[in-house]
N, C-alpha and C positions, 0 to 999 in steps of 0.2 A: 504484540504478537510477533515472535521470531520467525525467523526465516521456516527453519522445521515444523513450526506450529501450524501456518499458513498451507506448507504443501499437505500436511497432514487435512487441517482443516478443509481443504480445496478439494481435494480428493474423496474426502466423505460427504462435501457436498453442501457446509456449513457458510465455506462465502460464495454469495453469488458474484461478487463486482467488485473491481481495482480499479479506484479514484486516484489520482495527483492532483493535488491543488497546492499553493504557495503555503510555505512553513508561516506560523504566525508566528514566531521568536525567534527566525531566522532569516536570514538570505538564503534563500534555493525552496527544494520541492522535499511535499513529504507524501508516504504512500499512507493511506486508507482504503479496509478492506468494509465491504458492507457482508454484516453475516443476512441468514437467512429470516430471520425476523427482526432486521430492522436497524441492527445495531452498528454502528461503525467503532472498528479497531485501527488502532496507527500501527504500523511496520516499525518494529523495533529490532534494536540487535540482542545478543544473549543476556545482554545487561539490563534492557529492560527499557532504555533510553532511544525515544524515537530518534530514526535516522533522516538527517535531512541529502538531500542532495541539491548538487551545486547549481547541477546540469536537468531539465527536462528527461532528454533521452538516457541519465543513468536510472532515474526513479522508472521509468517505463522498461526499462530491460529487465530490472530485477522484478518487477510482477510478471512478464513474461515467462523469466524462468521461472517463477511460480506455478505458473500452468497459465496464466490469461490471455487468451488471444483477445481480448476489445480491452481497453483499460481507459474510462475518462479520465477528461483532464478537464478540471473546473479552475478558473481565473474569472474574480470578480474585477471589473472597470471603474 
């Protein structure tokens, strides 16, 4: 789900919740969104290619401007 897909989708109502958790094929963070039954989407760009981030605070600013004021952050020990 792209950037415009996500505000659209936020907006109607479809996700409830903005996850970070560590990339499994990368170094850094990727966002997941949970829609409204149940499903998790990965944050991609127009290409269609999840986007990782390097940083924590880049992957939580862009669900921000998403519209998310709470966004978990899951890291398994």
């Amino acid at each position: 789900m792209d950037h415009d897909q996500a505000l659209s989708a936020l907006h109607s109502g479809d996700l409830v919740e903005a996850i970070v958790k560590p990339a499994d094929d990368a170094n850094g963070w990727v966002l997941i969104f949970l829609t409204r039954s149940g499903e998790q989407v990965i944050y991609s760009g127009h290409t269609g290619t999840e986007k990782v981030y390097h940083r924590l605070d880049q992957a939580t600013e862009i669900a921000r401007e998403i519209g998310f004021h709470n966004i978990r952050v899951e890291e398994e020990f």
